[in-house]
C-alpha positions in Angstrom: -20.6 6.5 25.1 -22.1 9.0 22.5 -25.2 11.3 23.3 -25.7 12.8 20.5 -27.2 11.8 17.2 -24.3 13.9 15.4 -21.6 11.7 17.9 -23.5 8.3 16.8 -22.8 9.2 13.2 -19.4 10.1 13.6 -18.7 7.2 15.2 -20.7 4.9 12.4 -18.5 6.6 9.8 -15.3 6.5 11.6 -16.0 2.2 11.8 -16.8 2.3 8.3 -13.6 4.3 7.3 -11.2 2.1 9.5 -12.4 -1.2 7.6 -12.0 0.8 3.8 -8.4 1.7 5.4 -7.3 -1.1 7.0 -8.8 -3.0 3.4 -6.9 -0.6 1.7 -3.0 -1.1 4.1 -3.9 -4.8 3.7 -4.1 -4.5 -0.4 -0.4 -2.6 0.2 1.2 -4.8 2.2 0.2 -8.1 -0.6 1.6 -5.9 -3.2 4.7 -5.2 -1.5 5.4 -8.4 -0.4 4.8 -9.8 -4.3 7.3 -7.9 -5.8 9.8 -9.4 -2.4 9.3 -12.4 -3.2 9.5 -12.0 -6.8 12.6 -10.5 -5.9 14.0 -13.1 -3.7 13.3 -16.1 -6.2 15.4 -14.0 -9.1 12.7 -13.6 -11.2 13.3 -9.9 -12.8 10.4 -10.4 -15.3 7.8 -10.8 -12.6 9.2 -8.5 -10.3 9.1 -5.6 -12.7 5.3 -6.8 -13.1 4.6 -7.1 -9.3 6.2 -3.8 -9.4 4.3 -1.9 -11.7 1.3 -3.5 -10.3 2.3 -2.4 -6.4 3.2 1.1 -7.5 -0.2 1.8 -8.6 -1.6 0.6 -5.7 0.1 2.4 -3.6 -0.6 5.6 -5.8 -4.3 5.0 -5.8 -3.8 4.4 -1.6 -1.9 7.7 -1.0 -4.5 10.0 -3.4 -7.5 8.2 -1.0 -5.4 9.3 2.2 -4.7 6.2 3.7 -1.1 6.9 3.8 0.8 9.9 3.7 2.1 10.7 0.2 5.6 10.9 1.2 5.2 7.2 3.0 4.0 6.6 -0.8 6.9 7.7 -2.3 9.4 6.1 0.3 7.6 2.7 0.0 8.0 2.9 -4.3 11.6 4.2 -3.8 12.7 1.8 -1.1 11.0 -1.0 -3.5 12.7 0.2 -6.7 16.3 0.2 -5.3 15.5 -3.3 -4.1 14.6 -4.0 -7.9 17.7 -2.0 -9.3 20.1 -4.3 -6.8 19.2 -7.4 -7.9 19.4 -6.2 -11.7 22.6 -5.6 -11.1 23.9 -8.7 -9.9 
């Protein structure tokens, strides 16, 4: 248990930070799992729209520091080819 009034706050502001972050992963995941399921019913209009849509999310999610930038990048890449595949069937 904190002493100090300096460990209190650090500890207010860490709770408060987890709940934006964990906010912020859940907003991810929804956005992810859109454009999968857009994916996985065929539907390339929508799924370039749930993609656009989940790419800026997980841009404005990686410049707050939730996730690392390069778990960014993987997650829009990994996404994309998933898009690009069923294009091309």
């Amino acid at each position: 248990m904190a002493h100090s009034l300096s460990a209190k706050k650090r500890i207010r502001q860490n709770l408060r930070r987890k709940a934006r972050n964990r906010a912020r992963k859940k907003q991810v995941k929804t956005a992810v799992r859109n454009v999968l399921d857009a994916i996985a019913a065929k539907d390339a209009e929508k799924a370039r729209a749930e993609l656009r849509a989940a790419i800026k999310k997980i841009d404005q999610v990686a410049a707050k520091g939730t996730i690392h930038k390069n778990a960014a990048a993987r997650k829009k890449s990994r996404l994309q080819r998933r898009l690009n595949a069923m294009l091309a069937k």
